[in-house]
PATORGU-227498 format. One record per residue: residue in three letters; x, y, z of N, C-alpha, C in turn. Coordinates in steps of 0.2 Angstrom, whole numbers, padded with zeros to 4 digits, always signed. Layout:
AlaXYZXYZXYZ ...
***
This chain:
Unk-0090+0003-0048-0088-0004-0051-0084-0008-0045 Unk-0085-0013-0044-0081-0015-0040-0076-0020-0040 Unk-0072-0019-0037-0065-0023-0039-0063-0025-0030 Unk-0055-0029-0033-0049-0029-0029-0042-0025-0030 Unk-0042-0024-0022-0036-0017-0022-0031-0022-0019 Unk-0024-0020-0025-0017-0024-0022-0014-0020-0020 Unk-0011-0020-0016-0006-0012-0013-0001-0016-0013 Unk+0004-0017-0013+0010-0017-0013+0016-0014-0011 Unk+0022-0014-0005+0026-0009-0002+0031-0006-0005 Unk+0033-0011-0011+0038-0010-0015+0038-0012-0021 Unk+0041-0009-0025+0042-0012-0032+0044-0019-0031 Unk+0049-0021-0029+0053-0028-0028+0047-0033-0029 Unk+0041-0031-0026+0035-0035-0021+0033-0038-0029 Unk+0034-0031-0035+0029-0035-0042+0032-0040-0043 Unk+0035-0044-0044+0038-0049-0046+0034-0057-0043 Unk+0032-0055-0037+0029-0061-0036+0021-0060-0035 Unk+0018-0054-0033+0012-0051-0033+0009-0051-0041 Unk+0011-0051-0047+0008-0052-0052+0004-0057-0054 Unk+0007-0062-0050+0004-0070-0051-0003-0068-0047 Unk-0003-0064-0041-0012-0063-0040-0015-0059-0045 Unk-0013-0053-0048-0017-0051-0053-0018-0055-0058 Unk-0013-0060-0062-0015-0063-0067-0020-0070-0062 Unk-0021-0070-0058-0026-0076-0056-0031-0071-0057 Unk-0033-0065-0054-0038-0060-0055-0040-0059-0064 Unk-0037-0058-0066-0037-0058-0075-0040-0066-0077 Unk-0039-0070-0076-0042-0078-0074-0048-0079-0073 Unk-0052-0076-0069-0056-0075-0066-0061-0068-0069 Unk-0059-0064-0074-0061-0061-0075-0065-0053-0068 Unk-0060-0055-0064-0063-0048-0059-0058-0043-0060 Unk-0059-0036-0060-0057-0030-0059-0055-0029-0054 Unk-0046-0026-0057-0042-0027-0049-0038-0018-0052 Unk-0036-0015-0045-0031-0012-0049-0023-0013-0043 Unk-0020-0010-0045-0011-0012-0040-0008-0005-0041 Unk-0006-0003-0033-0002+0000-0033+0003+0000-0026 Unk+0008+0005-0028+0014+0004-0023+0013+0010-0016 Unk+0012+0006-0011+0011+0012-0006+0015+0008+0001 Unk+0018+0013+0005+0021+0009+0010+0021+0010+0016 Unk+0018+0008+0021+0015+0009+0027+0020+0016+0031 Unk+0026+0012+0029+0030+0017+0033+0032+0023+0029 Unk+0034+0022+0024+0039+0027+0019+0032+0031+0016 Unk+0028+0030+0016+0022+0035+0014+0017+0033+0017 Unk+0014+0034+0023+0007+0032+0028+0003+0037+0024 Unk+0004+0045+0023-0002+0046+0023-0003+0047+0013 Unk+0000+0044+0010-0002+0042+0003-0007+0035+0004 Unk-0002+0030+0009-0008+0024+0010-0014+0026+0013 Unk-0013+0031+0019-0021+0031+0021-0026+0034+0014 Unk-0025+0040+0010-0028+0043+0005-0031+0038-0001 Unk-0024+0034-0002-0029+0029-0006-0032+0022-0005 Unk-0032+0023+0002-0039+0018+0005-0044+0025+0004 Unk-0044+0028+0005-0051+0034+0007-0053+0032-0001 Unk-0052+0036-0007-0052+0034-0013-0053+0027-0016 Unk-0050+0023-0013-0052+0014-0018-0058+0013-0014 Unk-0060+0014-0006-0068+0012-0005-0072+0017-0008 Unk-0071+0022-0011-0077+0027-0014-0077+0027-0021 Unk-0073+0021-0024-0073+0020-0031-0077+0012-0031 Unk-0076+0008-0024-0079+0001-0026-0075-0004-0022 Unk-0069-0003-0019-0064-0009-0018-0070-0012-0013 Unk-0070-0020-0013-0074-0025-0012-0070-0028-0008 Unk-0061-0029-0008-0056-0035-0006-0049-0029-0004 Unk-0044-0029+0001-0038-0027-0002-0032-0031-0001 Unk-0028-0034-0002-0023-0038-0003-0017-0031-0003 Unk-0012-0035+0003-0007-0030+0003-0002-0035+0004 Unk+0005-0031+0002+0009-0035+0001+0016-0033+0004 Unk+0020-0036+0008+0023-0033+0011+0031-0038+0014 Unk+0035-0033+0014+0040-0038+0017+0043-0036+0025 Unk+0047-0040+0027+0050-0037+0035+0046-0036+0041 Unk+0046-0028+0044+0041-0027+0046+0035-0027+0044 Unk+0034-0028+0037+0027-0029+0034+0021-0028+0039 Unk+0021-0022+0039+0015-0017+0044+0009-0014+0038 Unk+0010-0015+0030+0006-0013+0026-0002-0016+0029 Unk-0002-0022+0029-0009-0027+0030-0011-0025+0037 Unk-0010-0023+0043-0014-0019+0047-0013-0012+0047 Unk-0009-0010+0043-0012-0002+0041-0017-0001+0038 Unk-0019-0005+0033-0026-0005+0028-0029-0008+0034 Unk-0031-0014+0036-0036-0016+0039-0037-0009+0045 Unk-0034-0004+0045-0034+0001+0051-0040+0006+0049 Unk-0040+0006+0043-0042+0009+0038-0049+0008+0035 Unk-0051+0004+0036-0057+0000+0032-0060-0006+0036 Unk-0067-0008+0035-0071-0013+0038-0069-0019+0033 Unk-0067-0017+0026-0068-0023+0020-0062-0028+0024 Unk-0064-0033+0020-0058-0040+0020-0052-0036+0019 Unk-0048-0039+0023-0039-0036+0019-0036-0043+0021 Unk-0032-0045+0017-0030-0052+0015-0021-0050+0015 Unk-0017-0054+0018-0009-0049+0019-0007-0056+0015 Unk+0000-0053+0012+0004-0056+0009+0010-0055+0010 Unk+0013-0059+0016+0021-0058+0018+0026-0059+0011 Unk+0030-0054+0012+0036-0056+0005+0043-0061+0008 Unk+0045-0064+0006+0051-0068+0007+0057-0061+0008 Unk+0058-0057+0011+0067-0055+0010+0069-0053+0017 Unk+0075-0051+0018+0080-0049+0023+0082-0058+0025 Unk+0085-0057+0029+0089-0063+0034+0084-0067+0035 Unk+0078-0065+0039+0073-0070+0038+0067-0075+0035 Unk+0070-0073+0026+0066-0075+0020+0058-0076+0021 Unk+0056-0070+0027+0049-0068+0027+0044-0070+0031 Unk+0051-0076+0035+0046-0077+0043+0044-0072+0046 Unk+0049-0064+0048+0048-0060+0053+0041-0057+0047 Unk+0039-0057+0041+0035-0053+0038+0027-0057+0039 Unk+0029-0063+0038+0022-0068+0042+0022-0066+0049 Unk+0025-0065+0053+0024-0066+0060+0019-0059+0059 Unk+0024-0053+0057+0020-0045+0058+0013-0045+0054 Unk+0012-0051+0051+0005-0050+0045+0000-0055+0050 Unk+0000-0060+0051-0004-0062+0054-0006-0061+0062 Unk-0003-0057+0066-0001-0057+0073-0003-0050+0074 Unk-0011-0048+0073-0014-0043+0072-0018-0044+0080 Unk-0019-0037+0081-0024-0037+0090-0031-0040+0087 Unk-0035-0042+0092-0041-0044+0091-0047-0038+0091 Unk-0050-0042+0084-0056-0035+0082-0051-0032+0077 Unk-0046-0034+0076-0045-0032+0069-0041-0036+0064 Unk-0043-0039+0061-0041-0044+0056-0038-0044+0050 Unk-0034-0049+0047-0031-0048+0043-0030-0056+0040 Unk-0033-0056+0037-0031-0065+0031-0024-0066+0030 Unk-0021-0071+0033-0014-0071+0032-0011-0076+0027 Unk-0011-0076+0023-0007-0082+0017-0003-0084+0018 Unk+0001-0087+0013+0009-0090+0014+0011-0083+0011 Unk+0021-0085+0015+0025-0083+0011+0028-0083+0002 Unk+0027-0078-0001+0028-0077-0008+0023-0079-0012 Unk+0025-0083-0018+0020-0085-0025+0012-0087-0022 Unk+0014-0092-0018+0007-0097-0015+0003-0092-0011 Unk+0006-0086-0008+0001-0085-0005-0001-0078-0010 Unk+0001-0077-0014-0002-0070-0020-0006-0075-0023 Unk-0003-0080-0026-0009-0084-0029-0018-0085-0025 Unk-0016-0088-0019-0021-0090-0015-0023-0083-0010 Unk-0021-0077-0013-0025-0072-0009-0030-0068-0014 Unk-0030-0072-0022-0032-0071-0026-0040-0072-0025 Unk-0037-0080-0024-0042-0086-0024-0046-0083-0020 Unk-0045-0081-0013-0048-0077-0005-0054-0073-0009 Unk-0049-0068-0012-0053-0061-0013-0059-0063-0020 Unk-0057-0068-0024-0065-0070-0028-0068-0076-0025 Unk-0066-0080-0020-0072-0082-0015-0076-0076-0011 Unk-0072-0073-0009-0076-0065-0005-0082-0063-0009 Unk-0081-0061-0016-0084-0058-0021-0090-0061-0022 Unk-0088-0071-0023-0093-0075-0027-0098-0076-0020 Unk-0097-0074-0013-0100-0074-0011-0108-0069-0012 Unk-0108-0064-0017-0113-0060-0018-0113-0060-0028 Unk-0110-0064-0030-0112-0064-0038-0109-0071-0040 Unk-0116-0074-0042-0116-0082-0044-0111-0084-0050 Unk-0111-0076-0055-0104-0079-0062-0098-0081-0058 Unk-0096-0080-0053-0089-0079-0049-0091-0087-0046 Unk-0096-0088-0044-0095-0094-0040-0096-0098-0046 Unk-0100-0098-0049-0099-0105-0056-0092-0104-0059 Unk-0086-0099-0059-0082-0100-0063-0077-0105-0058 Unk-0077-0102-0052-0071-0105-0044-0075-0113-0044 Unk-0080-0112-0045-0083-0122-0046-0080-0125-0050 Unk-0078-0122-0058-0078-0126-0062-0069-0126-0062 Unk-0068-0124-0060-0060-0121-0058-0057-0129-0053 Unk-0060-0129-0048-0061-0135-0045-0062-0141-0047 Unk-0067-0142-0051-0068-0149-0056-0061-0149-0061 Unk-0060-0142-0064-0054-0143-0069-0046-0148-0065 Unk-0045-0143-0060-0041-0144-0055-0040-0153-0053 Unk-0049-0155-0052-0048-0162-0050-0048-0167-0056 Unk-0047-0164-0060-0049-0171-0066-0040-0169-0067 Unk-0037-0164-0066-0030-0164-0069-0028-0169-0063 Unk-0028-0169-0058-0024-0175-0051-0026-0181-0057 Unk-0033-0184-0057-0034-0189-0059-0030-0190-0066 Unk-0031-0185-0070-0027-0189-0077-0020-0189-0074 Unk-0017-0186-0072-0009-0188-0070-0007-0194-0064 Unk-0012-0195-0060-0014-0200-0059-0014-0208-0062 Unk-0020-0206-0067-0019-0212-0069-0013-0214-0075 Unk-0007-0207-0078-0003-0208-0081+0004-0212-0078 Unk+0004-0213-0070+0006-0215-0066+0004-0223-0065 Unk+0010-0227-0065+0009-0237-0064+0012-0236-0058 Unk+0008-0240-0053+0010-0242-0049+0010-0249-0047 Unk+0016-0251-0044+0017-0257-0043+0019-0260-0036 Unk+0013-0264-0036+0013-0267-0027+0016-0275-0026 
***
């Protein structure tokens, strides 16, 4: 079966990583979530990368704060998309976790999001545009997802007077 793998470094991380699963649940794709963490347990992370591609992971989203090294440890691990999700904590509310997620050597990639909600949400988005690139229900649902999105600007739009 194929799904999306959320890893996450810490519990802490659920609280705002949820908002990607339930955007996956939205979408009706198969995800599953767990806590693994580059440093505090590497060889639990490498183990279940070896097991999520031999069950079907298609995307993985990892989530991390600080040194937030989870997202090039999977990508270390695997050929699939890995898509990183810096978390907001310590003193620098998750710049130094953006800098260590996106600031990967070349030839090894890693999708870098925003920091917190925006970017769980839209790492969602990522990993069922990835999918719908091989199954057309995905891509008709993210189309009409689109249309919904723009007819909402427009109605709140035109609930707006404006005066010139």
């Amino acid at each position: 079966m194929k799904f999306v793998s959320i890893v996450i470094g810490s519990k802490s991380d659920y609280s705002v990583m949820k908002e990607c699963a339930v955007t996956l649940e939205k979408f009706g794709v198969p995800y599953e979530l767990i806590i693994s963490s580059a440093h505090r347990s590497p060889e639990r992370t490498k183990q279940y990368m070896k097991e999520a591609e031999a069950k079907g992971a298609q995307v993985f989203i990892a989530a991390a704060g600080m040194a937030a090294h989870l997202a090039g440890a999977l990508a270390a691990s695997t050929t699939k998309p890995v898509l990183g999700v810096p978390m907001a904590s310590g003193e620098l509310r998750g710049e130094d976790a953006l800098l260590s997620t996106v600031m990967m050597p070349g030839g090894m990639p890693v999708g870098t999001l925003a920091i917190g909600k925006a970017g769980a949400v839209n790492s969602a988005y990522m990993a069922i545009q990835i999918m719908a690139l091989q199954d057309d229900e995905l891509k008709i649902k993210l189309q009409e997802d689109r249309i919904s999105k723009a007819k909402k600007v427009e109605l709140d739009s035109s609930e707006i007077e404006t005066i010139l």
